[in-house]
N, C-alpha and C positions, 0 to 999 in steps of 0.2 A: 959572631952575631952580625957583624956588619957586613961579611962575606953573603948573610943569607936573605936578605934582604932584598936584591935586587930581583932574584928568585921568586920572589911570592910576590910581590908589584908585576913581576912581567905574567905571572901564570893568572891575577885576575883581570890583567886586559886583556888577553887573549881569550878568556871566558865572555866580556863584554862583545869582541867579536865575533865571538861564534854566535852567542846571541843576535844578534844585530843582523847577522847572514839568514837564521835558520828565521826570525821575523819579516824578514826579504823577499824570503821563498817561499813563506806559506799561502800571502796576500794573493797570486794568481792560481794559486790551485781554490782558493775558499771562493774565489769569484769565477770556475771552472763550475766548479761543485754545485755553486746557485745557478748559473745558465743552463745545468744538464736537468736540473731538477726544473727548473721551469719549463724545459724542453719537452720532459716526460710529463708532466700535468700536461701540456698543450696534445702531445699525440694520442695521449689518455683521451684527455675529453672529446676528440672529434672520432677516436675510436666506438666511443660510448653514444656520441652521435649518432655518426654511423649505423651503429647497430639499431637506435630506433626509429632514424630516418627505416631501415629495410623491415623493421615490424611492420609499422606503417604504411608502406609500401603495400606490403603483402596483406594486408587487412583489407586493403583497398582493391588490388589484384581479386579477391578471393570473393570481395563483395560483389562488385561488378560480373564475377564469373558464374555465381548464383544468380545474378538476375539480366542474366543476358539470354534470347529465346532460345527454345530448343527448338532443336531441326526433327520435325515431324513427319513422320509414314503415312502412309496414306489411311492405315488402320487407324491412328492415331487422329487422324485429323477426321473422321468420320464418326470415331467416339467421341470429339468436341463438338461436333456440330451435333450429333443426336442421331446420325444417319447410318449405322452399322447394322441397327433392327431391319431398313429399309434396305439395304445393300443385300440382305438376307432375301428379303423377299420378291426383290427383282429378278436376282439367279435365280429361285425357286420360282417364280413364274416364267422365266424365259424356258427353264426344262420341263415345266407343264407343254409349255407352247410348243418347242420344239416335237415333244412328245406325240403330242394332238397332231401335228403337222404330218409329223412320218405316218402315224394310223388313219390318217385321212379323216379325222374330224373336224378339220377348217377346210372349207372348201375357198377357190378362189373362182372369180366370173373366168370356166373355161372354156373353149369351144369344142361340140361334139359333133357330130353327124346331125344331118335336118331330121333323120326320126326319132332323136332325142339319146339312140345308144352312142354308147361309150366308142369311142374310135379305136381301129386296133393299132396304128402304127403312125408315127411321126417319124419322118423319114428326112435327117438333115444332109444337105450335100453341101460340102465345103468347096468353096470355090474363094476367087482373089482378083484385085483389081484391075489386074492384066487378061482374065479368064475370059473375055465375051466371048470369044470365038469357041471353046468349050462350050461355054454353057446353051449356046445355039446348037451346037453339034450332039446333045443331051436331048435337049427338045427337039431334034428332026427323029432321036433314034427313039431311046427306051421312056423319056422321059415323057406324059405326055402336059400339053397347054390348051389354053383357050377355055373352051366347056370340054374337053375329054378329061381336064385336073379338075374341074367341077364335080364331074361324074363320079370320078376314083375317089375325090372327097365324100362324096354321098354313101359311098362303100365302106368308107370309112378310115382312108390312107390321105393323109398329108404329106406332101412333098416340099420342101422349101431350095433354094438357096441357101447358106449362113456364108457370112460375111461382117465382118466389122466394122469401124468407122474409120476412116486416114488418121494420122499421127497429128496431119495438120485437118483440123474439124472443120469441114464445110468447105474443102476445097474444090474444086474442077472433078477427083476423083469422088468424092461424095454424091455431086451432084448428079454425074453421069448413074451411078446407081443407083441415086432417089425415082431418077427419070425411067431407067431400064426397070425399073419397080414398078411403077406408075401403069408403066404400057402392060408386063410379065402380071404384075401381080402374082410373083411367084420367090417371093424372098422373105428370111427371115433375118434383118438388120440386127446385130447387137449393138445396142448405143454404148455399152459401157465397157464393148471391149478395142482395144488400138489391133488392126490386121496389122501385121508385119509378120515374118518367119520366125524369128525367135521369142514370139508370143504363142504357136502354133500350142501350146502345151495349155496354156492357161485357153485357151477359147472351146475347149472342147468342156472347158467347168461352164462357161456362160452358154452355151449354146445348149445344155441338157437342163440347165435351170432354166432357161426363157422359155423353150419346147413345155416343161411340165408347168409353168404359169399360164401359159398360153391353149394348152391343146389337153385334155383328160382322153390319153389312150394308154391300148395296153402294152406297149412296148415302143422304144423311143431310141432310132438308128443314125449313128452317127456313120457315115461315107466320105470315101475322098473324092476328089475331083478327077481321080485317072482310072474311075472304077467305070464301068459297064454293067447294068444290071436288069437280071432276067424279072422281071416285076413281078410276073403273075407268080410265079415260082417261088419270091421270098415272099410273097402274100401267101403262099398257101403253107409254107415252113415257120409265118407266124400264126394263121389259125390254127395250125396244129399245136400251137402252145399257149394257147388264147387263157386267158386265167390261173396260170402259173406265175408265181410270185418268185422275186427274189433270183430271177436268171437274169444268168449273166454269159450270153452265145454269142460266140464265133469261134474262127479257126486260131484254136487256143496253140500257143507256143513259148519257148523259153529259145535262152542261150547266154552267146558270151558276152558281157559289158566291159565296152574299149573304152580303157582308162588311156588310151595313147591319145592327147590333147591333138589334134587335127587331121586324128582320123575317120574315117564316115563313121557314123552312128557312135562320137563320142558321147561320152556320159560326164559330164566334168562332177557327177557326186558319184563316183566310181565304188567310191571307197565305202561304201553304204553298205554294198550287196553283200561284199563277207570275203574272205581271203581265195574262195574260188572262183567270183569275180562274176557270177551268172545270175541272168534275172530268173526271179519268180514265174508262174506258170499264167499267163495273160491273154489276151486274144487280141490278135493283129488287126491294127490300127485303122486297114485299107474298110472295113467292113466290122462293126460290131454293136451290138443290141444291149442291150438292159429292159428290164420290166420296171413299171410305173415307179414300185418303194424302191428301188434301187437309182432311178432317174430323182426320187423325192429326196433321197438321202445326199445326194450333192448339191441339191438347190439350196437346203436345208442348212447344210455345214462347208457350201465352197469358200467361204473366207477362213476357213483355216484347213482347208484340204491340202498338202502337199503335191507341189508338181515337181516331174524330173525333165530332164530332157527331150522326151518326146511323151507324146499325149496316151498313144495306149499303154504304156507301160506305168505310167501316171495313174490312169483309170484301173489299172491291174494292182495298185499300191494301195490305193484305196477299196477294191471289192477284200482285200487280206483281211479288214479287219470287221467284217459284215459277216451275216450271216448269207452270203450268197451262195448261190448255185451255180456251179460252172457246168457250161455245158458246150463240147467242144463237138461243134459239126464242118464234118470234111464241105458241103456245100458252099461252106461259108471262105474256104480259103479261093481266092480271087485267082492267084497262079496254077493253082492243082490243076492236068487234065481229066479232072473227070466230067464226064460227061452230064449229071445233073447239076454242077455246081449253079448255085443261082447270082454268080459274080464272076465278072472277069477286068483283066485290064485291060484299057481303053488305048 
């Protein structure tokens, strides 16, 4: 009995120690456990935040996005104003108008012969600001001045000059041809067109427009400046087609279009004509005619007539889509030698 004693004294202090140890150890985990817990409430709730801070956000985003303006078409903004009806009926009056125009039911103040008939021919020669000494050599041969142009106007042929206005308006070179006008009275100014060479294309649209504002005949010749012309000859190759509508004469031609950038008679829209490379069937440049609806129909639509590289084949782009008449007379080629031709080069 006394041997067992010491036994069971020592086995319940080592019980109080283990206790005492395992009460030791638990005080920083229980105060672990409360900082992790309050750690997660804290990321909880700004998470939950969060989320309805971005509701919010987006409420607001989405409000401002409904009433922010809309970007309007031009349809759009015509049915706001009330003017779509009216947009209707200006296109439908302008192809009235144009319509009347082509059938010669608007007349404009034009000038005809002193016995009140219709004139047969408007006859433009293109000339350049360097040209006086041509355009003298013109008037001593085929062309004539003074009262013999007075006379041929009473016949019923206008002869003009065409010419545009310098790049710089009103200067030294202006002048001098207001003045060679003054004396000549023999020129037809375009105000609205720049002379230069690589405008050559577009003046041949202003010069058939101002001719048919200006002069009611029945065919309307545009010419170059290095032509020679038998007069009496194409006066009598236009009576004979005095009242034929819708011609389109001269010495008609085609060929090849040089797509080779800085070669003569480049075409820089090359690429147009078609994989054969060759123009339409046109009439050469040096000499060619049109009848009055034909001269009307470019006056009428030259802000959107397409030009190409040079003017007669321009004017041949344009008769493609008409109801014209070609009519291709050998007289009319300037280089041919034949003997009636009523053109040659100068």
């Amino acid at each position: 009995m006394e041997s067992s004693l010491p036994t069971t004294v020592s086995s319940k202090s080592e019980r109080r120690g283990r206790s005492s140890k395992s009460q030791n150890t638990s005080k920083p985990s229980v105060i672990m456990a409360f900082f992790s817990c309050v750690a997660w409430l804290y990321v909880a709730g700004r998470l939950w935040q969060d989320a309805e801070n971005r509701v919010v956000l987006n409420n607001m985003l989405k409000k401002n996005y409904d009433q922010r303006p809309k970007v309007l078409t031009v349809d759009d903004k015509l049915m706001v104003l009330g003017c779509k009806d009216l947009e209707r009926k200006i296109i439908e009056t302008e192809m009235e108008l144009t319509l009347a125009k082509s059938q010669g039911y608007l007349k404009n103040k034009k000038s005809g012969s002193s016995s009140g008939k219709k004139l047969l021919a408007v006859i433009g020669v293109y000339t350049g600001f360097g040209s006086h000494l041509r355009r003298n050599t013109f008037r001593g041969s085929w062309m004539p001045q003074g009262d013999a142009l007075r006379k041929l106007e009473e016949r019923g042929v206008i002869i003009r000059f065409v010419i545009g206005r310098s790049p710089n308006r009103g200067d030294s070179l202006d002048r001098k041809i207001d003045e060679e006008d003054r004396a000549r009275k023999d020129f037809l100014i375009l105000e609205n067109h720049e002379e230069a060479q690589e405008e050559l294309p577009k003046k041949v649209k202003y010069f058939f427009s101002a001719a048919v504002q200006n002069w009611d005949a029945e065919f309307y010749i545009k010419v170059d400046d290095n032509i020679d012309l038998d007069l009496e000859g194409l006066i009598g190759l236009l009576e004979s087609r005095r009242g034929q509508d819708a011609a389109y004469i001269g010495c008609m031609k085609s060929g090849e279009v040089v797509a080779e950038e800085g070669g003569q008679w480049y075409e820089p829209e090359w690429w147009k004509f078609g994989d054969e490379k060759s123009y339409f069937r046109h009439a050469a440049g040096s000499l060619l005619i049109l009848s009055k609806n034909l001269a009307q129909y470019i006056n009428i639509n030259s802000g959107s007539l397409k030009t190409y590289a040079f003017d007669d084949t321009s004017i041949g782009s344009w008769m493609i889509g008409v109801q014209a008449t070609y009519i291709d007379d050998n007289r009319l080629c300037c280089s041919s030698i034949r003997q009636d031709k009523v053109c040659s080069v100068a």
